[in-house]
C-alpha positions in Angstrom: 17.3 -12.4 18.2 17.1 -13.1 14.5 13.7 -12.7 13.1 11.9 -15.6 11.3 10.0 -14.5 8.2 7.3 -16.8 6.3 6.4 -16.0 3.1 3.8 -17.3 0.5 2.4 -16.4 -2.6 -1.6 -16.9 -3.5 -4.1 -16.6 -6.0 -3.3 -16.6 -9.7 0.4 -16.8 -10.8 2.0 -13.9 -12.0 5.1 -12.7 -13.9 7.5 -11.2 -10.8 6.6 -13.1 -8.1 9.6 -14.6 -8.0 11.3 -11.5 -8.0 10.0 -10.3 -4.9 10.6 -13.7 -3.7 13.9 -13.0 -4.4 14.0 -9.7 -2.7 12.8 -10.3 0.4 14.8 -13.3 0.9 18.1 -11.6 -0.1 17.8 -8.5 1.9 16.4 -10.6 5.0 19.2 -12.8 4.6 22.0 -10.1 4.9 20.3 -8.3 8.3 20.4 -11.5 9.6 17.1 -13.2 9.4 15.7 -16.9 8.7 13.0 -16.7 5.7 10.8 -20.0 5.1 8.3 -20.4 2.0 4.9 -22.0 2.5 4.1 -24.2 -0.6 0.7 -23.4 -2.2 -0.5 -21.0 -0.8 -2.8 -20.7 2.2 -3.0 -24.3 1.5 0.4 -25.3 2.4 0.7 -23.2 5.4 -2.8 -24.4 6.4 -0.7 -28.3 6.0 2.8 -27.0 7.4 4.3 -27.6 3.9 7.2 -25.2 4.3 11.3 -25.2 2.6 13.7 -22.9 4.1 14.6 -20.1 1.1 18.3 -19.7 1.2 20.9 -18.5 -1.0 20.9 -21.0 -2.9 16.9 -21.5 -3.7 16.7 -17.9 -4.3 19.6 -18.1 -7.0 18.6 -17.8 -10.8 15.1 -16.9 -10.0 14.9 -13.2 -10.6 13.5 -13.7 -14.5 11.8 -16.7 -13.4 8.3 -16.8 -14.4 5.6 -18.1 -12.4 6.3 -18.8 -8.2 8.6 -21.3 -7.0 6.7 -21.7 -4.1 3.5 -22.3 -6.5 0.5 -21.3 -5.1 -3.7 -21.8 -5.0 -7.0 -20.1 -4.6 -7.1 -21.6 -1.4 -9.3 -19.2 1.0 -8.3 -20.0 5.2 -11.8 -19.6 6.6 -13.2 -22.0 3.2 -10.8 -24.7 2.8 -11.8 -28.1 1.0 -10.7 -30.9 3.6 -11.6 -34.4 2.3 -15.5 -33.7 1.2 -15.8 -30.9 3.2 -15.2 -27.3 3.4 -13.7 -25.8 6.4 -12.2 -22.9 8.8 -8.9 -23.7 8.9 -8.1 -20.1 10.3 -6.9 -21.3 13.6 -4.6 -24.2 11.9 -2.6 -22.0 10.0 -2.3 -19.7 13.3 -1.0 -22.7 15.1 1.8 -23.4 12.3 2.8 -19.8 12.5 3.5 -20.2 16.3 5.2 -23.5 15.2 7.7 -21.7 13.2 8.2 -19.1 15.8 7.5 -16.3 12.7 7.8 -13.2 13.6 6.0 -11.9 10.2 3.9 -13.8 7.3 4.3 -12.1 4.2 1.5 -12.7 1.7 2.0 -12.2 -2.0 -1.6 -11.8 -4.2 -4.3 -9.9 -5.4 -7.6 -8.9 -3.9 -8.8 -12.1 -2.3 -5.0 -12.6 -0.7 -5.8 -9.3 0.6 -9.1 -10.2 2.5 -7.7 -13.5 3.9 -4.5 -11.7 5.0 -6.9 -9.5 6.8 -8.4 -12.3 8.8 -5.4 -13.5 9.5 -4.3 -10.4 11.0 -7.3 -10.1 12.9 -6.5 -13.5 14.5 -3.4 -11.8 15.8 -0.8 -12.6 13.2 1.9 -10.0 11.8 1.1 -9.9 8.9 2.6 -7.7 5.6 1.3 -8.1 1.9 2.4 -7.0 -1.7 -0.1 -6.6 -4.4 0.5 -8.9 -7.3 -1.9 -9.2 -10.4 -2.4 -8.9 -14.2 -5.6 -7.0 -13.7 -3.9 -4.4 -11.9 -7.1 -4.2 -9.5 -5.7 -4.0 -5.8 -6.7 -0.9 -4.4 -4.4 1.8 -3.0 -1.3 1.2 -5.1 -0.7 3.0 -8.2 0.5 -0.4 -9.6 0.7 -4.5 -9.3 3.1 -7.1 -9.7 2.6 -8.8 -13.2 0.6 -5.9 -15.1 3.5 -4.3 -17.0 4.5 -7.6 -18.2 0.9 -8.8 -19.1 0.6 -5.4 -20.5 2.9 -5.9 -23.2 2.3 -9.3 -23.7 -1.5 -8.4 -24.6 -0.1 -5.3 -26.9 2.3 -7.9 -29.3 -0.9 -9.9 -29.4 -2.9 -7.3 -30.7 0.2 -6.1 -32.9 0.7 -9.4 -34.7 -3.9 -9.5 -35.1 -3.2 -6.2 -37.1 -1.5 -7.8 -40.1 -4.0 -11.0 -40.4 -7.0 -8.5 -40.1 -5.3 -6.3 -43.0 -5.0 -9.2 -44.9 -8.4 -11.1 -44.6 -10.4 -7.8 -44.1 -11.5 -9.6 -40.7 -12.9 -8.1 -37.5 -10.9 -9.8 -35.3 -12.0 -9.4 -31.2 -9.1 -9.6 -29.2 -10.3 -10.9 -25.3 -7.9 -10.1 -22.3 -8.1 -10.9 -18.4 -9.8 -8.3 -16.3 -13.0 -9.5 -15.1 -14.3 -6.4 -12.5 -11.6 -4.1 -13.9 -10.2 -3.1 -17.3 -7.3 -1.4 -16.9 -5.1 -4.8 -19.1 -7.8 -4.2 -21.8 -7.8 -0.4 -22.2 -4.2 -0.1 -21.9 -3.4 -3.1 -24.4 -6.1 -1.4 -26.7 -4.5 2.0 -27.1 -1.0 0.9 -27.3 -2.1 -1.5 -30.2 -3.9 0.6 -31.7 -7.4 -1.4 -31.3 -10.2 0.7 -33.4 -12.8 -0.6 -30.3 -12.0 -1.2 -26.9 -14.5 -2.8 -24.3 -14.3 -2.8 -20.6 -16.3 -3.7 -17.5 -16.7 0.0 -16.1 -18.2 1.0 -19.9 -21.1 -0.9 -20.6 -21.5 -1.3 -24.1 -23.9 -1.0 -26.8 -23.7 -3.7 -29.5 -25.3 -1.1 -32.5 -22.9 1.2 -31.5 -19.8 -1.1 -31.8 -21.0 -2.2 -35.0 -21.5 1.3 -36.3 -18.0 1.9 -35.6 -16.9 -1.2 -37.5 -19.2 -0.1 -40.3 -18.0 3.9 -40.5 -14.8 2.6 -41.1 -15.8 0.1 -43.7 -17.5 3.3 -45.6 -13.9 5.3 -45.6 -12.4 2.4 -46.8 -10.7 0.2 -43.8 -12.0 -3.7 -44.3 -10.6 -4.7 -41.2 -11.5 -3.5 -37.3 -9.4 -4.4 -34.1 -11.5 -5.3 -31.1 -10.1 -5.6 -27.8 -12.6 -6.9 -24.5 -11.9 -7.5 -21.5 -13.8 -10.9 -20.4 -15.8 -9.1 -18.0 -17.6 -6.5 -20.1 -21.2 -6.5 -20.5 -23.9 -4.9 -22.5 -25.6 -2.1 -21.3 -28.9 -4.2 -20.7 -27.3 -6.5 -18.8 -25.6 -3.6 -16.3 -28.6 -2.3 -15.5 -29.9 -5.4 -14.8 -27.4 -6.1 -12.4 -28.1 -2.6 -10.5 -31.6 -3.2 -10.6 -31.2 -6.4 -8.4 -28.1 -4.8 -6.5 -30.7 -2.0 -5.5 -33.5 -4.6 -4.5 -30.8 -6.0 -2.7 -29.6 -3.0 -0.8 -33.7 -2.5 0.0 -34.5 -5.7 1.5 -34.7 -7.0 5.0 -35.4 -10.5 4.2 -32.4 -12.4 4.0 -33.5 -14.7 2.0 -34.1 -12.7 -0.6 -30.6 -10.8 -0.2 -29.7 -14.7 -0.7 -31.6 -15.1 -3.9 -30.3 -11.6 -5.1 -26.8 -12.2 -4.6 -27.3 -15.9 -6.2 -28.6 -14.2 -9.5 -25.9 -11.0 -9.2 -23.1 -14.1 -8.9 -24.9 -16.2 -12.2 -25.2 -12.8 -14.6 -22.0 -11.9 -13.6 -20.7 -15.4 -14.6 -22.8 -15.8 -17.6 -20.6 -12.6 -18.9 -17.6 -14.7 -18.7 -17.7 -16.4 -22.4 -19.8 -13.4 -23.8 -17.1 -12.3 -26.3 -18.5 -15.4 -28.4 -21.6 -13.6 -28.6 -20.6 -10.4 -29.4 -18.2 -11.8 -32.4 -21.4 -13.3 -33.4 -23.5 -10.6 -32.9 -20.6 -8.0 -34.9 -20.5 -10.5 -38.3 -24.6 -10.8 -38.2 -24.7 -6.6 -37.6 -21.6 -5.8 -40.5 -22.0 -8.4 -42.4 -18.2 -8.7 -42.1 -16.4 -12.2 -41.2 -15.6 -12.0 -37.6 -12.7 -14.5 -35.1 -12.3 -14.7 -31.5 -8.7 -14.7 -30.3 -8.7 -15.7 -26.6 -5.6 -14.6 -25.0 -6.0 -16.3 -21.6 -3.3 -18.1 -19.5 -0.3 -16.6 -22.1 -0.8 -13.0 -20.5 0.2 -14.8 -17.2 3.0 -16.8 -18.1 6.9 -16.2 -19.1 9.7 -14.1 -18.0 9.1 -10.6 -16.1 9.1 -7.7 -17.8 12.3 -4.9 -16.7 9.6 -2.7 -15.0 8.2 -5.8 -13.3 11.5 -6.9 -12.0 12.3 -3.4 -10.9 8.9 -2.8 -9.0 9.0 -6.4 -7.5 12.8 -5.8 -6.2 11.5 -2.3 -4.4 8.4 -3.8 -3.3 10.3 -6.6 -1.3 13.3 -4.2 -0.4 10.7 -2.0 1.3 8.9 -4.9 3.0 12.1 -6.2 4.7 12.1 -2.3 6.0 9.0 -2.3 7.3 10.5 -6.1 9.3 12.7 -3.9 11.0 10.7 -1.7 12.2 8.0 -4.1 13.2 5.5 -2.1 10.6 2.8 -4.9 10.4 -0.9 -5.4 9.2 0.0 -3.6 6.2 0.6 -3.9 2.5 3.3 -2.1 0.5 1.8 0.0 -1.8 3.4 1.9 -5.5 2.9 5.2 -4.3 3.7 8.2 -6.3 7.0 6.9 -7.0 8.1 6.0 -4.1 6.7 2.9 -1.6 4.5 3.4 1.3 2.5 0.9 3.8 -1.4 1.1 3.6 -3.3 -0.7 6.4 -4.4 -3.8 5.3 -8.0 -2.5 6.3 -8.2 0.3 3.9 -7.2 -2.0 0.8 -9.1 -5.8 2.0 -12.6 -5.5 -0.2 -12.0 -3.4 -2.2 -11.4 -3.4 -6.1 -9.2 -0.7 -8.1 -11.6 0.3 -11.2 -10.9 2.6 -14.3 -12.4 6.3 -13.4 -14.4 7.2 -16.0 -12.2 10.5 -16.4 -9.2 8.2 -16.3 -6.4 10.3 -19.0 -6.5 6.3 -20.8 -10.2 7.1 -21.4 -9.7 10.5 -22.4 -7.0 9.7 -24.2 -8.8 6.6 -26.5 -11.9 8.6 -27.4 -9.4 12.0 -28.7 -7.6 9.6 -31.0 -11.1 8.0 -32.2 -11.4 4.8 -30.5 -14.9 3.2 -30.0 -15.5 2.8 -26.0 -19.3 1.0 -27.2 -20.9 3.7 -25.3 
């Protein structure tokens, strides 16, 4: 019998999805099998909000930005019905039997992971692909959406260059990564930033501005800063440990409660900290400083080559893993070629920069500030 894929795509959009839309659909179409999208997410198969994806809905979508299907940050155990918030697990279990899927493909970054996790636990075949900007899913060398953020973030910081030359400005460049910094670092040495910030560096703010300031003294007015928005100050990481530890020591749940509560508010009072380091940076140089927020424009527009290429694979190798009836899985970048990692060893857990990382090497031997 024909097998009946679903598919949906979660989280945050991203440049590709529609690509690997596009793959799995085409290649699932010629062995014979009926795909259907879920509309937004977790949300829409949570409502049975489905269209069938044939040839015609998947034409003209390969340099399609964004997700046809559109999508939302929807969590299945935490869903907002009405006024309130609920497990809507078993709901969405009773639309896949409705469907008679064989499969539910998710498309998403870490928190698609986790919830495709539950739903696999509830008994579901279930096969992901990693898709996000931050390039943070663990166990894949590589995510849908970073090459083309990547360079998006790099012309950014190309076209800063000539107004910071001109004005002799500090101008701080901030890009998406919030736990990981891998868009910020690799945007920051292919543009040639003269400081770049990340989460897994804590930074020191004299130190930044001593960098700023040595190349002031040799005659460069002008200093390229790129952040990613979730760096922090070295005071405030060890802060964060501090209560992590006290956390990890404690029997009392509700103090591991109150702990969390205030690890969850520093880490969002980072969020917005860029503004105080510009600020900080012109008080400490004495140099006039501007924020450029690159936000929602790293997300947006039309797939890079490499993106298109890596989404076509990624969804040519899931249809595969269909035939074989390979579930509770998610196909990985591996070394060049495309493997399936249990969906256990990749749910939780977040793909940092290693300190040792060649990017990090390779930043400090050419002279870049790492504010550390």
């Amino acid at each position: 019998m024909s097998k009946q894929i679903g598919i949906l795509t979660a989280g945050g959009d991203s440049p590709g999805l529609n690509a690997a839309i596009r793959a799995i659909g085409k290649t699932a179409i010629r062995s014979n099998m009926q795909v259907i999208g879920f509309r937004d997410g977790f949300r829409g198969l949570m409502e049975n909000r489905s269209q069938r994806l044939d040839g015609r809905a998947l034409s003209g979508i390969l340099t399609v930005g964004g997700t046809i299907l559109g999508t939302s940050r929807d969590k299945p155990h935490r869903m907002p019905v009405g006024t309130r918030v609920m497990d809507m697990t078993d709901v969405m279990v009773d639309n896949y039997a409705r469907h008679y899927l064989d499969v539910l493909v998710c498309l998403g970054g870490g928190g698609t992971q986790k919830n495709a996790l539950r739903l696999a636990e509830k008994g579901l075949n279930i096969i992901t692909l990693p898709k996000t900007i931050d390039n943070d899913v663990a166990m894949t060398d590589v995510t849908l959406g970073f090459d083309t953020a990547l360079g998006i973030a790099t012309e950014a910081i190309d076209r800063l260059h000539s107004t910071a030359h001109s004005h002799h400005r500090i101008i701080v460049v901030e890009v998406m990564g919030h736990r990981a910094g891998w868009l910020a670092l690799g945007a920051g040495i292919a543009g040639g930033a003269d400081v770049i910030l990340v989460p897994e560096i804590p930074y020191q703010v004299d130190i930044v501005a001593e960098a700023i300031l040595r190349r002031s003294r040799r005659g460069s007015r002008f200093s390229i800063v790129a952040v990613a928005e979730g760096a922090c100050t070295q005071e405030q990481a060890t802060h964060i440990q501090e209560l992590e530890q006290q956390r990890a020591q404690t029997d009392d749940p509700e103090i591991s409660a109150s702990l969390k509560a205030e690890i969850k508010r520093l880490r969002a009072n980072m969020i917005g900290g860029t503004l105080r380091l510009v600020q900080r940076l012109e008080e400490q140089t004495g140099l006039e400083s501007r924020l450029t927020i690159l936000g929602y424009l790293q997300r947006g527009g039309i797939p890079s080559a490499a993106d298109r290429l890596l989404s076509t694979c990624l969804g040519t190798a899931c249809v595969e893993l269909i035939k074989k009836e390979h579930y509770g899985v998610m196909v990985a970048a591996r070394g060049g070629s495309y493997e399936a990692v249990p969906l256990s060893q990749v749910a939780g857990n977040v793909k940092l920069v290693p300190l040792d990382h060649p990017w990090v090497q390779s930043a400090g031997a050419v002279g870049t500030c790492l504010g550390n």
